[in-house]
C-alpha positions in Angstrom: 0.0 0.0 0.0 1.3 3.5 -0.7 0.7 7.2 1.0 -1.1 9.7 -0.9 -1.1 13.8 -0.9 -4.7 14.8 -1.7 -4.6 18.7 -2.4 -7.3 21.2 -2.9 -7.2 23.4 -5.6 -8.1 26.5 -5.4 -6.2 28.3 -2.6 -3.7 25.5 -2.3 -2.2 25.4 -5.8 -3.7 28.5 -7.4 -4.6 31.6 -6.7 -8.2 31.4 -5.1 -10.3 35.1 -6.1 -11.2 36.4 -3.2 -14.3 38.9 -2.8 -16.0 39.7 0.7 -13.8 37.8 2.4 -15.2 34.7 0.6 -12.3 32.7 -1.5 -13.8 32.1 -5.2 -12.1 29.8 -8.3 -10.7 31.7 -10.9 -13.2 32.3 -14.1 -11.1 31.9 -17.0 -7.7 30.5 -18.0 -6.7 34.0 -17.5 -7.3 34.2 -13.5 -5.7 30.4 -12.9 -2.5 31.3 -11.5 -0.1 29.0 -9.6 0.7 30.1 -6.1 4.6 30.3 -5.6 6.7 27.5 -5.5 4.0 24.6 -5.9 5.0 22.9 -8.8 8.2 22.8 -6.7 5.9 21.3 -3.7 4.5 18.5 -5.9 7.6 17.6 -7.7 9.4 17.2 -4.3 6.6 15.3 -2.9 6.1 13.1 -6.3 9.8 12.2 -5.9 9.1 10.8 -2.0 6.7 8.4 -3.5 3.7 9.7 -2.5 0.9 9.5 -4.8 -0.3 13.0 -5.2 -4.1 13.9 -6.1 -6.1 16.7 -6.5 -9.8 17.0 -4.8 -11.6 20.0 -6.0 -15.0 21.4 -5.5 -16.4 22.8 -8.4 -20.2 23.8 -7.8 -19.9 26.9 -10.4 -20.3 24.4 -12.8 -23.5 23.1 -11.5 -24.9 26.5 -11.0 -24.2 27.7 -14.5 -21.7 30.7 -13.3 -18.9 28.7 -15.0 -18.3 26.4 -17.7 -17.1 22.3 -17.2 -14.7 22.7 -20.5 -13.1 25.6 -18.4 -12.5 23.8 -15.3 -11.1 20.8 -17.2 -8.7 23.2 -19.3 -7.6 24.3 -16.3 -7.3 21.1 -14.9 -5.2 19.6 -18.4 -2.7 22.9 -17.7 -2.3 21.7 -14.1 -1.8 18.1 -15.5 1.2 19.2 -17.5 3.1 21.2 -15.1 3.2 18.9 -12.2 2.9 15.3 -11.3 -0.4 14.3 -10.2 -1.8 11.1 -10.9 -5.7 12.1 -10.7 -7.7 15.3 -11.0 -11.6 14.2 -9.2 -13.8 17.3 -9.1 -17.1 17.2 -7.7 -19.4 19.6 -9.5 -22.1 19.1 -6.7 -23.8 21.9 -4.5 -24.8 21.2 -0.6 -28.1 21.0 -1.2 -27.2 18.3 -4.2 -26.2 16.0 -0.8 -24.1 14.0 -2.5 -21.1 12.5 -1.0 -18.3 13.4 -3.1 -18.4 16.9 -2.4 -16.4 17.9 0.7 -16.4 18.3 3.4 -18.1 14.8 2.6 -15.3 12.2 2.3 -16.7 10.7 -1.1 -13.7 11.4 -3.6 -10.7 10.5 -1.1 -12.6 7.1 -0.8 -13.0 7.1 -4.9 -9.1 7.3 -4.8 -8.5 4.8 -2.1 -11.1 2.2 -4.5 -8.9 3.1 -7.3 -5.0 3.0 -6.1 -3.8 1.1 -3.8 -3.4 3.3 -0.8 -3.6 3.2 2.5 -5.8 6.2 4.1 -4.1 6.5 7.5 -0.6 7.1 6.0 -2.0 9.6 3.4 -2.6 13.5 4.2 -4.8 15.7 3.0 -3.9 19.4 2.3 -6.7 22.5 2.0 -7.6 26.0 3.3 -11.1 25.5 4.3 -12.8 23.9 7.1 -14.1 21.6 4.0 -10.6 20.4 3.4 -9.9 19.1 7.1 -13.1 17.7 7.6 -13.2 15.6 4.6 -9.5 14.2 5.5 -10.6 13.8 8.8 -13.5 11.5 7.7 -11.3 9.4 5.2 -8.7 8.5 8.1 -6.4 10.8 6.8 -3.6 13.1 8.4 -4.8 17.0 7.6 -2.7 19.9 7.0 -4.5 22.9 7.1 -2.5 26.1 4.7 -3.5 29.2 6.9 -6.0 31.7 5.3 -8.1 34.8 6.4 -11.6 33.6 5.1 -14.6 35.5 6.6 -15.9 31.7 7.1 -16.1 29.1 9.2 -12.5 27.7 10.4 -11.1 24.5 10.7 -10.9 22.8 13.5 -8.3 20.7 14.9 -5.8 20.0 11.3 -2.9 17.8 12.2 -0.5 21.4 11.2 -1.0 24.3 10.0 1.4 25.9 7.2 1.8 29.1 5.2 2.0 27.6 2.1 2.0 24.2 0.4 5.6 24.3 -0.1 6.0 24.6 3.7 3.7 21.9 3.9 5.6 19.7 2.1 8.9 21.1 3.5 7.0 19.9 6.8 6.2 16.6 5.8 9.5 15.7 4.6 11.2 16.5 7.1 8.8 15.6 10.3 8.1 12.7 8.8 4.5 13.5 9.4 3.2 10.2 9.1 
């Protein structure tokens, strides 16, 4: 069995558009901007042999403010500037209930069906209270990359880092698991 990174996307590996306090994903190609040094993150995390996937909620799409074939062109530019093995995206609102869309576990548990991975040696890595709780639920280790939402906070993430290059600067060295 192998360890896993699972890492939000927006706010975690690009730039999340924040307005009110509230953090937003970006609208266009245009807006999707890596954060600094995460490609570095991945690739140094990639290269420790942990499976690394992306979990990303995506209800724009089901709302009609944004476009699927946007999200997946932004996902296909991720895909070819750093390692990950698997993009899931739930495109799910709360009121949809479904159990892919976190703080709901659902899509670490898709990965865990898929690769063979063992939950409580894999970490999951957001900046919302969504992020944590989903980890939590899946068995996983949380890190939680510090933000100033006007939102609900997490509670209780296993650290708490600037950035997800600290994070992984944290997890190799701590050996976190």
């Amino acid at each position: 069995m192998k360890h896993a990174v699972f890492l939000d996307r927006d706010g975690v590996i690009n730039r999340a558009v924040i307005r009110e306090g509230r953090p937003y994903p970006p609208a266009s190609m245009d807006e999707f901007e890596f954060l600094p040094q995460v490609e570095e993150a991945i690739e140094k995390l990639h290269c420790a042999n942990f499976l690394i996937f992306v979990v990303t909620n995506q209800p724009d799409v089901r709302t009609g403010v944004q476009r699927k074939e946007v999200v997946e062109a932004m996902h296909a530019h991720l895909a070819s500037r750093c390692p990950v093995d698997d993009i899931l995206v739930c495109y799910h609102v709360d009121e949809d209930g479904c159990e892919c869309r976190k703080p709901q576990p659902g899509m670490l548990l898709q990965v865990a069906k898929r690769w063979p991975i063992d939950l409580s040696q894999s970490i999951m890595i957001g900046d919302r209270w969504r992020d944590i709780e989903a980890g939590k639920a899946a068995g996983c280790s949380t890190v939680l990359i510090r933000s100033e939402y006007a939102e609900r906070q997490a509670e209780n993430p296993d650290i708490i880092a600037e950035s997800l290059f600290e994070a992984s600067e944290l997890i190799l060295t701590t050996g976190m698991l």
